[in-house]
C-alpha positions, 0 to 999 in steps of 0.5 A, a space after each residue: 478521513 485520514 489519508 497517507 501517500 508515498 512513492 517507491 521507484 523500482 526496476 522491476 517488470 510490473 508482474 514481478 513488483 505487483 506479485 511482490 506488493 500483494 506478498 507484502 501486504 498479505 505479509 502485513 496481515 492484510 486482505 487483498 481483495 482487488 487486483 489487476 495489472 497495474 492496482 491492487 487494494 487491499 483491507 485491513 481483517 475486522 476485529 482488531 478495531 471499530 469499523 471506521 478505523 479500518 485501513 484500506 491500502 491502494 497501490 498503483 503501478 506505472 510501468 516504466 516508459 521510454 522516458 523513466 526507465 523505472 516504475 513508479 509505485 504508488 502507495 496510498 493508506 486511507 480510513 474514515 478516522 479524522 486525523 486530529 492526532 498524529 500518532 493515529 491508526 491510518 497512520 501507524 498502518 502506513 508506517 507497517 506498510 511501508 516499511 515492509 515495502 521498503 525492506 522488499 527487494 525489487 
C-alpha cells in the first residue's frame, strides 16, 4: 500500500480552510465523497487507472488551540499499489495535490 503524508499550518478558521480544501481538491479533479467539520476524503474518478491504482485523499483539520494559534492541516495520499518505484501513481497524485494545496492562499 503506498501511503504519503504531509502537514500544512494555516491561520484560518476551520470552516474556511476545510471549504477551501474541498474547492482544491475538486480542483484536482477529484470526488469528494465525505465531510464533516474537521475531515474530509476524497477519490480519485475511475477510468483513468486499474481499480487498485486508484488514489484516496485524507484531510484532517486541528483547529487552532490556546497553545498553537494556528491550524494543523493533515493531508494523507494513499492507494493499494506497492510502492516498489518512486516515480509512482499515489505518489504523483500526492505532488498534484499538494502543490495546489500549496499554492491556496489560507
Amino acid at each position: 500500500m503506498a501511503r504519503y503524508t504531509t502537514l500544512f499550518r494555516v491561520t484560518s478558521s476551520p470552516t474556511q480552510i476545510r471549504q477551501k480544501v474541498a474547492d482544491t481538491l475538486a480542483s484536482c479533479d477529484l470526488n469528494l465523497i465525505y465531510e464533516n467539520e474537521e475531515y474530509l476524503v476524497a477519490k480519485e474518478k475511475p477510468g483513468g487507472v486499474k481499480h487498485g491504482l486508484l488514489a484516496t485523499v485524507e484531510v484532517l483539520i486541528n483547529p487552532p488551540t490556546v497553545s498553537e494559534p494556528s491550524a494543523r492541516v493533515d493531508l494523507i495520499v494513499q492507494n493499494q499499489e506497492l510502492p516498489l518505484r518512486k516515480d509512482n501513481h499515489c505518489h504523483r497524485i500526492f505532488e498534484v495535490v499538494h502543490q495546489a494545496i500549496s499554492n491556496t492562499p489560507f
